[in-house]
Steps between C-alpha positions, in 0.01 A plus 500: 500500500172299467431458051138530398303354302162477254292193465251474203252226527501491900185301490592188329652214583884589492432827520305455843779255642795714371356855642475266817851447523606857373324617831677281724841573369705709680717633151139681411364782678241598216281275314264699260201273293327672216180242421099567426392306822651483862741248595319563842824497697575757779927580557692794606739423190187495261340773308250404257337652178177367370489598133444414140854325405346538134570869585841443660706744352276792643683430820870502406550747785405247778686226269834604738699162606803358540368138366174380306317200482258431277271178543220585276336235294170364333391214415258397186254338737440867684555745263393342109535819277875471350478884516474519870684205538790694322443824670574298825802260456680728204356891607542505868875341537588731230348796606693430852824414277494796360402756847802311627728618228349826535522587867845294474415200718774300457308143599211337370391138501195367326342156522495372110420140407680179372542485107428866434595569183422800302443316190285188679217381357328478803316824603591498852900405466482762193373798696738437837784457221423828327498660905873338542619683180319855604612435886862471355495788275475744766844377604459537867835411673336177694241349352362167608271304238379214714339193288370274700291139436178481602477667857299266753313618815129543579356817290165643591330402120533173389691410193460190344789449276709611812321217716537207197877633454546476850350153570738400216784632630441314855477178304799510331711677736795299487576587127492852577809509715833452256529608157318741299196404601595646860390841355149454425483403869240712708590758700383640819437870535716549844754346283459812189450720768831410702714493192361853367624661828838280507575613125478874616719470800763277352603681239380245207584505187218675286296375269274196455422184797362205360325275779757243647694785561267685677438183725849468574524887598181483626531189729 
């Protein structure tokens, strides 16, 4: 029997790419986005809701699936209040943790970030760490935490850490590929988005992915 499944942050980058490939594969006959704008894609498989994901939980009885993805993310560039910023990457992943436990989805992956930590001095790592630890409390049989390095590919806003990073990164390629540098490596989003639906259908081991790994299952 075809599995289903719920995408949350259809309109980014990963998100776009790995609702994409959910589409196109055969083991999915349902793929259901909750998001506040259109991913302005038409599918027989797809049925969309355009709604406040701030408000999530109001729709816990169309939050019915057999997997989850959640791609949602911010950035400090596009959304400056820490309050927002932390309703976004900490309240929405929860929120979706939590309707999963609740309506006893037994899959959910969420796209996290290299060197969260809960206890991080650094805003950004502290807030996806603190969304690890509430992700995992909920105890949901498989859950995938995927941290991944800085993910490349052309975004519609520029960011200009992203770009210098980037440029860096191109430079001194060659030290990126053995050791542990090789995690901080960039990623490419077809390469998050392939692992997230390998992870799911291989029956990986739960729990945290840092980024070489999701390259390798990615590749």
């Amino acid at each position: 029997m075809a599995k289903t499944a719920i995408v949350l942050g259809a309109t980014g980058l990963t998100g776009n790419i790995l609702l994409k490939m959910l589409l196109e594969d055969e083991r999915y006959g349902q793929v259901t986005v909750f998001g506040r704008n259109s991913c302005n894609i038409k599918h027989p498989k797809l049925e969309e809701y355009i709604i406040d994901l701030f408000e999530l939980s109001h729709y816990a009885n169309k939050f019915k699936a057999d997997e989850v993805f959640c791609c949602i993310g911010t950035t400090k560039a596009k959304t400056s209040n820490k309050e927002i910023y932390t309703k976004i990457d900490y309240g929405i992943p929860v929120e979706a943790a939590k309707l999963c436990k609740a309506n006893e989805i037994g899959t959910f992956v969420v796209i996290s970030a290299l060197g969260a930590k809960k206890k991080s001095k650094i805003f950004y790592n502290r807030i996806k760490g603190k969304m690890e630890v509430a992700v995992l409390e909920q105890q949901i049989p498989n859950t995938y935490i995927l941290q991944p390095s800085l993910i490349s590919g052309k975004r519609e806003e520029f960011r200009l850490g992203e770009y210098v990073f980037n440029a860096l990164m191109s430079l001194f390629k060659p030290m990126f590929r053995f050791g542990g540098l090789k995690r901080y490596k960039p990623i490419a989003p077809e390469t998050i988005a392939k692992c997230m639906i390998w992870v799911t259908n291989n029956a990986y081991q739960s729990g945290r992915i840092e980024s070489e790994i999701i390259q390798e299952l990615g590749e």
